[in-house]
ROSE-187588 format. One record per residue (C-alpha): x, y, z; residue in three letters. Coordinates in steps of 0.02 Angstrom, whole numbers, plus 32768, in hexadecimal, padded with zeros to 4 digits. Layout:
# ROSE-187588
XYZALA ...
This chain:
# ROSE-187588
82CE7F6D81DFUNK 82847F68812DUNK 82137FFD8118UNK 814F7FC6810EUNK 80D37FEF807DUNK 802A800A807DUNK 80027FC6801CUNK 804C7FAD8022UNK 80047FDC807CUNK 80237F7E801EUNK 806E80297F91UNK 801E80FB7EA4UNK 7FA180FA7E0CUNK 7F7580C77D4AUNK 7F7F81217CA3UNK 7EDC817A7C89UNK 7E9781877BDAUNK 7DFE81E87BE3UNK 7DE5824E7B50UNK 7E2282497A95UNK 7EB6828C7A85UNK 7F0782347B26UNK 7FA481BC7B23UNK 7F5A811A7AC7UNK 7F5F806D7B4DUNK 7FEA80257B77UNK 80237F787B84UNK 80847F007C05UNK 80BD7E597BABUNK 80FB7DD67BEAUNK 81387D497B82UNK 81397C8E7BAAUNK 816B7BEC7B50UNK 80C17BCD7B39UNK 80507C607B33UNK 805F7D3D7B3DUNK 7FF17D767BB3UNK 7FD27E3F7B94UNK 7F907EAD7C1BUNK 7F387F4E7BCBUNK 7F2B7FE37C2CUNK 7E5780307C0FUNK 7E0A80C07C6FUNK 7D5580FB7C85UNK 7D2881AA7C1AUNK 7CD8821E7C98UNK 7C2182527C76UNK 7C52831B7C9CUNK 7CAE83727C32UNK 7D5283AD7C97UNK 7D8084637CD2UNK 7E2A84AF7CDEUNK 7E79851F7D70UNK 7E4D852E7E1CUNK 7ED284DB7E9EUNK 7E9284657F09UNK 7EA484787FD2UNK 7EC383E38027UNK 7EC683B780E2UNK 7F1C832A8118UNK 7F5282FF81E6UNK 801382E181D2UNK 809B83158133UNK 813982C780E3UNK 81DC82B1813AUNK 823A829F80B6UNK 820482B27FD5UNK 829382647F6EUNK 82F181F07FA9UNK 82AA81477FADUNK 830A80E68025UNK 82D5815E80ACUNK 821081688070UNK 819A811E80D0UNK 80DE80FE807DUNK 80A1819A80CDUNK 812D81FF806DUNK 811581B07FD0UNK 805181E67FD0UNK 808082967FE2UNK 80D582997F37UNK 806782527ECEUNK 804883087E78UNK 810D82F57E38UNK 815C82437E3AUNK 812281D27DB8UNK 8162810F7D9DUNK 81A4809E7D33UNK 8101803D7D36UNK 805F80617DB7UNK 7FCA800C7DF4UNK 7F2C7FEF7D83UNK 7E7E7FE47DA2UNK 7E747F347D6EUNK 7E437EF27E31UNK 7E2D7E377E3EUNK 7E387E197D87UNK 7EB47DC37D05UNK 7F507E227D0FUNK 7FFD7E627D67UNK 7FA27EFA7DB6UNK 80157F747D6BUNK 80177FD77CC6UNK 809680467C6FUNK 80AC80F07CA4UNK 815781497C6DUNK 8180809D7C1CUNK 811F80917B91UNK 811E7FE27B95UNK 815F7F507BEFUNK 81A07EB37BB3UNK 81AC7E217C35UNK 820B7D807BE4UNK 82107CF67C6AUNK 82797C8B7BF2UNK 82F97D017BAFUNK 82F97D477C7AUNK 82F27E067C4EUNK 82627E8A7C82UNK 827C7F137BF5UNK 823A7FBE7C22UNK 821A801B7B7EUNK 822C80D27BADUNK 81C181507B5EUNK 821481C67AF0UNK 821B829A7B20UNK 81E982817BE6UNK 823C83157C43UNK 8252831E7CF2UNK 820383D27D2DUNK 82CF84197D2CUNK 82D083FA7C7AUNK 8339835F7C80UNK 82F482BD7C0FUNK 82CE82157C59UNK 832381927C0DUNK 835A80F27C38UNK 83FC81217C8DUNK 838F81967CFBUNK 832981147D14UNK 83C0808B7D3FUNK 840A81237DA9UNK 836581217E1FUNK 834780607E2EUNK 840580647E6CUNK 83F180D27EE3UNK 837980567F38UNK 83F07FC67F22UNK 8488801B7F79UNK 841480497FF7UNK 83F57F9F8015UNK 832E7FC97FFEUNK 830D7F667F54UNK 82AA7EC77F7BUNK 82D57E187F22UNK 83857E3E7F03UNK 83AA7D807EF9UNK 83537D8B7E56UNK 83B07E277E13UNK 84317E097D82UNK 84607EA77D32UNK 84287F3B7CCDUNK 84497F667C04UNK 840D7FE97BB4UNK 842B7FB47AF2UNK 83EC806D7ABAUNK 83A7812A7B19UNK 831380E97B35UNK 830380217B66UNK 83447FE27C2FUNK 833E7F217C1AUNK 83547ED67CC3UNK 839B7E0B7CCBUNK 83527DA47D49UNK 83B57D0D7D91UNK 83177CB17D92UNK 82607CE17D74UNK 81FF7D2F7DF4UNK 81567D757DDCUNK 81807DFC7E56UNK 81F97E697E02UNK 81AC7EC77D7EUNK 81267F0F7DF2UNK 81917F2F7E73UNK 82327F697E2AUNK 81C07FCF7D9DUNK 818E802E7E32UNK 81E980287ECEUNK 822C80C17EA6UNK 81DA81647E47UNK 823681AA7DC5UNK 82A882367E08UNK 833382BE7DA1UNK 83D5828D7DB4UNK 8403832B7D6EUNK 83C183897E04UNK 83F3830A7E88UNK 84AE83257E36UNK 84A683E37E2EUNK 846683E57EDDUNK 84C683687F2FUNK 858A83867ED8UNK 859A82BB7EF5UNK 857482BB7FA2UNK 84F9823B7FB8UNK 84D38286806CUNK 84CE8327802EUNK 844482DC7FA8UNK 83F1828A8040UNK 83DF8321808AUNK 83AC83907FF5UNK 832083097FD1UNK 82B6830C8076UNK 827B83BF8049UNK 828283AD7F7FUNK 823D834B7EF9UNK 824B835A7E41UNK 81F482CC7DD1UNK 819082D57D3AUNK 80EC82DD7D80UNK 806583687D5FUNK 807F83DF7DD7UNK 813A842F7E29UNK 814784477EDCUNK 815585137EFAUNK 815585047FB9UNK 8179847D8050UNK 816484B0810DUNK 817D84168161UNK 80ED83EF81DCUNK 809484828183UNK 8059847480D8UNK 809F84468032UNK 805184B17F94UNK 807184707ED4UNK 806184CB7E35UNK 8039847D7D7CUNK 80CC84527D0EUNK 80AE84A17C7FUNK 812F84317C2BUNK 80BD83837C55UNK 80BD82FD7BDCUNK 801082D37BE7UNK 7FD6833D7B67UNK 7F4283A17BA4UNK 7F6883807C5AUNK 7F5383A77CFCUNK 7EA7840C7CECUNK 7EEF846A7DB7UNK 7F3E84F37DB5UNK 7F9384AB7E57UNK 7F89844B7EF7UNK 7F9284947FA8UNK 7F8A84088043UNK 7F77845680F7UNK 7FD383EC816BUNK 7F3A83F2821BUNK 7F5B83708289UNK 7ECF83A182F2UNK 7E24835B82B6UNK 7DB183DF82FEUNK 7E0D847282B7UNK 7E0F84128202UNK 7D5983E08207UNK 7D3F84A78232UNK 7DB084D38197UNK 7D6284668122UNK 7CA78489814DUNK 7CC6853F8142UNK 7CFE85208086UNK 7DB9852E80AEUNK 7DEF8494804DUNK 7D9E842F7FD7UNK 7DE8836E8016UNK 7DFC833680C3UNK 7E2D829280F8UNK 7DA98288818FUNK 7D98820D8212UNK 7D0D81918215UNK 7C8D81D78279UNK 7CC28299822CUNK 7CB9823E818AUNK 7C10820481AAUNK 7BBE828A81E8UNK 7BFC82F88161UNK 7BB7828680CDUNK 7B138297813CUNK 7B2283578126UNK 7B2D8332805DUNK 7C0283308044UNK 7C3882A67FC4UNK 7C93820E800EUNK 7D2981E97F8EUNK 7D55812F7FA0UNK 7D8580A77F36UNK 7DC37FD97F46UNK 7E587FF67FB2UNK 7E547FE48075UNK 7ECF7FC1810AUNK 7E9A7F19815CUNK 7EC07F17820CUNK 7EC37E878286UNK 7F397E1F82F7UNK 7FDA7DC282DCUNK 7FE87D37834EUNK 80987D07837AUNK 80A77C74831DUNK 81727CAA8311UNK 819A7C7383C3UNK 81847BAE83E3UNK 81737BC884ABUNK 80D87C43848EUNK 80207C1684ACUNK 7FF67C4E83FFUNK 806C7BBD83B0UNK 7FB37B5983E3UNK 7F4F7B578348UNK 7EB57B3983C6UNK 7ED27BE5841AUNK 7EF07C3E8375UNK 7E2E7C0D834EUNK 7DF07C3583DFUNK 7E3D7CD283CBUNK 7DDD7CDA8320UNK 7D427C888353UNK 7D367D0E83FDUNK 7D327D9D8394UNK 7C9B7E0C8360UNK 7CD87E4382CDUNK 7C3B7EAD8296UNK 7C2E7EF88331UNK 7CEB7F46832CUNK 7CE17F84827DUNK 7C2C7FCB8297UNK 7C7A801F8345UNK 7D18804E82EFUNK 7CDE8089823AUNK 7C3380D4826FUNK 7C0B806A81D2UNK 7C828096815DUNK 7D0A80138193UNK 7CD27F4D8157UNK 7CF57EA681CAUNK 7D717E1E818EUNK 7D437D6A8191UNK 7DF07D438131UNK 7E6C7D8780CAUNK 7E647DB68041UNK 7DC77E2D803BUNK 7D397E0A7FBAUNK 7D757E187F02UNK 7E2F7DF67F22UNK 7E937D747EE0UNK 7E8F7CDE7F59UNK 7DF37D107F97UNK 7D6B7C7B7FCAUNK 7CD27CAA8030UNK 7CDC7C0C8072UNK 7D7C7C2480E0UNK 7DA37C6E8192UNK 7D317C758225UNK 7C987CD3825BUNK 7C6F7D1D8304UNK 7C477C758370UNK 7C6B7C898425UNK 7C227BCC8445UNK 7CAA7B9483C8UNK 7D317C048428UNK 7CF87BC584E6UNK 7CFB7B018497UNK 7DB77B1F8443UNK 7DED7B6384FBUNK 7DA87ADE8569UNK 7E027A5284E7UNK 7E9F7ABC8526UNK 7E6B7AB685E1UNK 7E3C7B6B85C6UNK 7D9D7BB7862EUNK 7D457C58868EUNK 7DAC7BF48736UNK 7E4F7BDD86DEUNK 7E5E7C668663UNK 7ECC7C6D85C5UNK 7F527D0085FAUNK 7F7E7D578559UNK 7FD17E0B852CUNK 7F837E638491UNK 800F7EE98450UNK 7FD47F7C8413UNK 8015804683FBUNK 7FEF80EE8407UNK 803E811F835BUNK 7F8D80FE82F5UNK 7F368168836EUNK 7E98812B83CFUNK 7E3280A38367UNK 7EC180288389UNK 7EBB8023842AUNK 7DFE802D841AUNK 7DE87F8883BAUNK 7E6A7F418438UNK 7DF77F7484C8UNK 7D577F33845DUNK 7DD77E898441UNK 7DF67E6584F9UNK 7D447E668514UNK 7D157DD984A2UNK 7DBC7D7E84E6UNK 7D9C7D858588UNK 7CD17D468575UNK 7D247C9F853AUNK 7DAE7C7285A8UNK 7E4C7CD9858BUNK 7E827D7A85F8UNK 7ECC7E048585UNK 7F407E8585BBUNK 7F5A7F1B8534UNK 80017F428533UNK 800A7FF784D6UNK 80A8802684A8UNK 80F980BF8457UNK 814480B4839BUNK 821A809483C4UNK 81BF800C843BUNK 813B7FE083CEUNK 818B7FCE8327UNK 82237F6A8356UNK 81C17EE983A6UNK 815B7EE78311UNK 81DE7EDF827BUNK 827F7E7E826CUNK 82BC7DDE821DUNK 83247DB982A3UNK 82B37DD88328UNK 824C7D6C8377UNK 81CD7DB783FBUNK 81C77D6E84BEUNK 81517CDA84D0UNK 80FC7D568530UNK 80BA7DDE84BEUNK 80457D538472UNK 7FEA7DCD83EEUNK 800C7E678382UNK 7F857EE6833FUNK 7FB77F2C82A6UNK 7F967F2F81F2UNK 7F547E8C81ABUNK 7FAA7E9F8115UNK 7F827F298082UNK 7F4E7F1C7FC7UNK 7FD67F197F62UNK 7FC57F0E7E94UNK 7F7E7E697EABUNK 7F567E027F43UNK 7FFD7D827F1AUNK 804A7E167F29UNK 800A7E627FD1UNK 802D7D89800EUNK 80F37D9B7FDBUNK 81067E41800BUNK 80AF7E3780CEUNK 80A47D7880EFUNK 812D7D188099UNK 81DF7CE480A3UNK 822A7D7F8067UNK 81A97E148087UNK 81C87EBC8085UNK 816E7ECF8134UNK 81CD7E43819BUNK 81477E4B8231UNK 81B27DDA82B8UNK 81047D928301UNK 80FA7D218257UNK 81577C7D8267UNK 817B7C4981B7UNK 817F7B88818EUNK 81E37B0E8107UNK 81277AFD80CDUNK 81027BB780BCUNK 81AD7BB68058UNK 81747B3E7FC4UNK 80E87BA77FB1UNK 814D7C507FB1UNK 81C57C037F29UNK 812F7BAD7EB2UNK 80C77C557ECBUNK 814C7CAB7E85UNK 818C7C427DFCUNK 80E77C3A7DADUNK 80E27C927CFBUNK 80217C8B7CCAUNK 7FAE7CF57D25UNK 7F227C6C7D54UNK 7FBE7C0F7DB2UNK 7FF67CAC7E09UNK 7F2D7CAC7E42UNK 7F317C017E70UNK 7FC87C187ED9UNK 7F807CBB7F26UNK 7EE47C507F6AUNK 7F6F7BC67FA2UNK 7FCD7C347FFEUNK 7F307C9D804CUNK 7ED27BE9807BUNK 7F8F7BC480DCUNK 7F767C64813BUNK 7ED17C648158UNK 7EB87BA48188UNK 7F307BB081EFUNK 7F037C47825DUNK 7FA47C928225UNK 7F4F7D468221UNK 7EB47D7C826AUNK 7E677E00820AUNK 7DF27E5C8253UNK 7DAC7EF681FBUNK 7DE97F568153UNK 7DE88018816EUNK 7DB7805480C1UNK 7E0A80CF806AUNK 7DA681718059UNK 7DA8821F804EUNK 7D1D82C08070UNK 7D08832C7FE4UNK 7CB583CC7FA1UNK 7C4183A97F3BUNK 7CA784107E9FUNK 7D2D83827EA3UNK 7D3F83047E1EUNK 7DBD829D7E5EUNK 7E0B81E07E31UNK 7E6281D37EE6UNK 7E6681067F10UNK 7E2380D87E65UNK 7EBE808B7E62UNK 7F00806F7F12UNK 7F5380B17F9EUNK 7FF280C47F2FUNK 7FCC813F7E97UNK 7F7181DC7E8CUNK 7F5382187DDFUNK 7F5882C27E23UNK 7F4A83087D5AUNK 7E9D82C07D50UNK 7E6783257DE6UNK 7DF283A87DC0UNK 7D6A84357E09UNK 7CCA84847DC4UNK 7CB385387DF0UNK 7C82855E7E8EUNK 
């Protein structure tokens, strides 16, 4: 089972540049036969004047399993160390607009050459990991590889070598050209010290696999002093960054309280200055005058109907719009998000690539009832169909599924929830090779994520060769051409085109049902100056975190 992202969830952040003085922008090139298209990483100078010290107290509802090693990471894990591990390359802020979504981080620059078939990391000069070992491009070769003997490292089909002509280059050949890579191999793994995975591992890789769930050491801006799994993790500034000037926090302490009435207590009595609050907490504490820290990125969620088995009712492109057509969409996200969550007509949201107000369906139950009885489908002779759901996300999914079999039911079809635990769950959901009963008709889950770009968040959730292989998707010879094209294309405006081709195959189709888009927030004291989601789900410029006196 390939491990999901959210982000792919669908995926961590951009190069700030906010005051004189600051690392210059940075550039990712890519070279065609015909044109260089340059993407330039820009930031926004604050109005207030940063302060240093202070550590900042952060609550969150679960912790890492596991800091280091990234064939064993899951999303969740990789959030945790944003305040050490830095990439290759990282997301930007550049949403919706003319470019690969990525910028240079510890490369300084990037060179993509679609004709010559080579992505060429240029590595900054005097980057040292917080042991006092340098990155350089055999570091850097040494962590991709890890991936790839794990078997973790997407597009391999595309992979033809490394060479490193001098300290400081890593050139990767591509067998063919594929759009993909760059992002995705820049990043897929954070940058970590092979000189302390070697002292602490004697060549063992299990050994190192074992050493890294409860150690990290990158090159980010703050070291981790302490890690009590299930507990609390507490980071202290690296004196030794190389972002001059940086991090303004004298450190970063998260509180690990799964329990949201004792973390609501904590945080109103001044015990931590961040909380990641649930809706209706979140709501009522901006009410009280708390600031709501949000940005672009959101989790859509929605249903997968299972389009992967031939013999089940969802293989009817009739039902799939009823399904659609039934649904109050409003009325979910209003009951789920106590208005902080939006409704989904269609994927992708508003200001994505692919994007076209004009697609998917709106709530219509007259629509629904008239697809049903052109099926033979009515209150008399109901529609039997299984919604599959799980515990593991707590209670709003099985809330919307509730809220789902309502509007379902109203137009013909009898829903049974099926709630499942995770093992259950999980490997129903994911697998290549595995394609659900005829019976389990519909999966709840997430719709997706927001990747770099939205082509990205298609090939990476809904295509061919995704890293999330949900088994509920049947794939088609069709969807194929499109995969291969969207990938192949060199200029950005074709990549965009393809995104919208791809999206309008989806979404036409009743391929996915999205649903609503949980948006990504956080509840703040109102000392923080923060740049959490600016950038995604992915990257956390934890250096440009700062607090006024209080």
């Amino acid at each position: 089972m390939k491990k999901f992202m959210f982000i792919s969830l669908a995926l961590v952040i951009i190069i700030s540049i906010l005051f004189t003085g600051c690392q210059g922008s940075e550039t990712v090139t890519q070279t065609s036969a015909t044109s260089t298209t340059t993407t330039t990483s820009t930031t926004t100078t604050p109005t207030d004047l940063p302060e240093y010290g202070g550590t900042l107290r952060i609550i969150s509802s679960s912790g890492p399993q596991i800091l280091s090693y990234t064939a064993l990471m899951g999303p969740g894990d990789r959030s945790f160390i944003f305040p050490a591990a830095e990439a290759l390359v990282d997301t930007n802020t550049d949403r919706g607009g003319f470019s690969t979504g990525v910028e240079p981080v510890l490369a300084e620059s990037v060179d993509v050459d679609p004709v010559n078939l080579t992505i060429t990391f240029n590595i900054r000069e005097g980057v040292y990991f917080s042991d006092g070992s340098e990155l350089t491009a055999e570091v850097a070769q040494w962590n991709i590889q890890q991936v790839i003997d794990a078997g973790s490292m997407p597009y391999m089909d595309y992979f033809g070598g490394f060479r490193s002509p001098d300290k400081y280059t890593l050139i990767i050949d591509m067998t063919s050209y594929n759009n993909q890579m760059m992002p995705t191999w820049g990043w897929w793994t954070a940058m970590y010290s092979k000189a302390a995975w070697d002292a602490a591992s004697g060549g063992d890789l299990e050994v190192g696999k074992e050493w890294a769930r409860t150690h990290v050491v990158g090159t980010g801006p703050f070291i981790l002093d302490d890690f009590q799994r299930d507990v609390s993790l507490t980071w202290v500034k690296n004196p030794n960054y190389w972002r001059e000037g940086r991090p303004y926090l004298d450190g970063i302490h998260v509180a690990i309280i799964p329990d949201s009435v004792t973390a609501r207590a904590a945080f109103e009595a001044g015990e931590a200055d961040v909380w990641g609050a649930p809706a209706k907490d979140a709501q009522e504490l901006i009410t009280q005058g708390y600031n709501k820290q949000s940005d672009w990125p959101m989790l859509p969620w929605g249903i997968w109907p299972n389009t992967a088995n031939p013999d089940s009712l969802m293989s009817n492109k009739n039902i799939r719009e009823a399904v659609e057509y039934a649904i109050d969409k409003d009325g979910i996200a209003q009951a789920i998000g106590h208005g902080l969550f939006v409704s989904l007509k269609s994927l992708p949201p508003s200001g994505e690539w692919g994007y076209d107000s004009n697609r998917g369906r709106s709530y219509d139950p007259v629509q629904a009832i008239a697809l049903m009885e052109a099926e033979g489908y009515n209150a008399s002779n109901p529609c039997r169909v299984t919604l599959f759901t799980t515990n593991a996300f707590g209670p709003d999914p099985i809330d919307a599924c509730t809220m789902v079999k309502q509007n379902l039911d109203a137009v013909g079809f009898d829903v049974t929830i099926d709630v499942a635990d995770a093992g259950r769950y999980f490997g129903t959901a994911y697998g290549k090779d595995n394609a659900p009963a005829a019976d389990i008709d519909m999966l709840w889950y997430f719709a997706g994520g927001m990747d770099t770009n939205y082509l990205q968040t298609y090939i990476r959730w809904f295509s061919n060769d995704p890293f999330t292989w949900i088994s509920f998707l049947g794939r088609t010879a069709e969807q194929l051409n499109i995969d291969q094209q969207a990938m192949a294309a060199v200029d950005v405006q074709d990549q965009i085109a393809w995104a919208n081709t791809a999206m309008a195959y989806m979404t036409d189709n009743a391929l996915i049902i999205p649903v609503y888009g949980s948006v990504a927030y956080v509840i703040q004291q109102t000392w923080v100056h923060s740049t959490q989601y600016t950038t995604g789900f992915v990257r956390w410029q934890t250096e440009e975190v700062w607090m006024e006196t209080h």
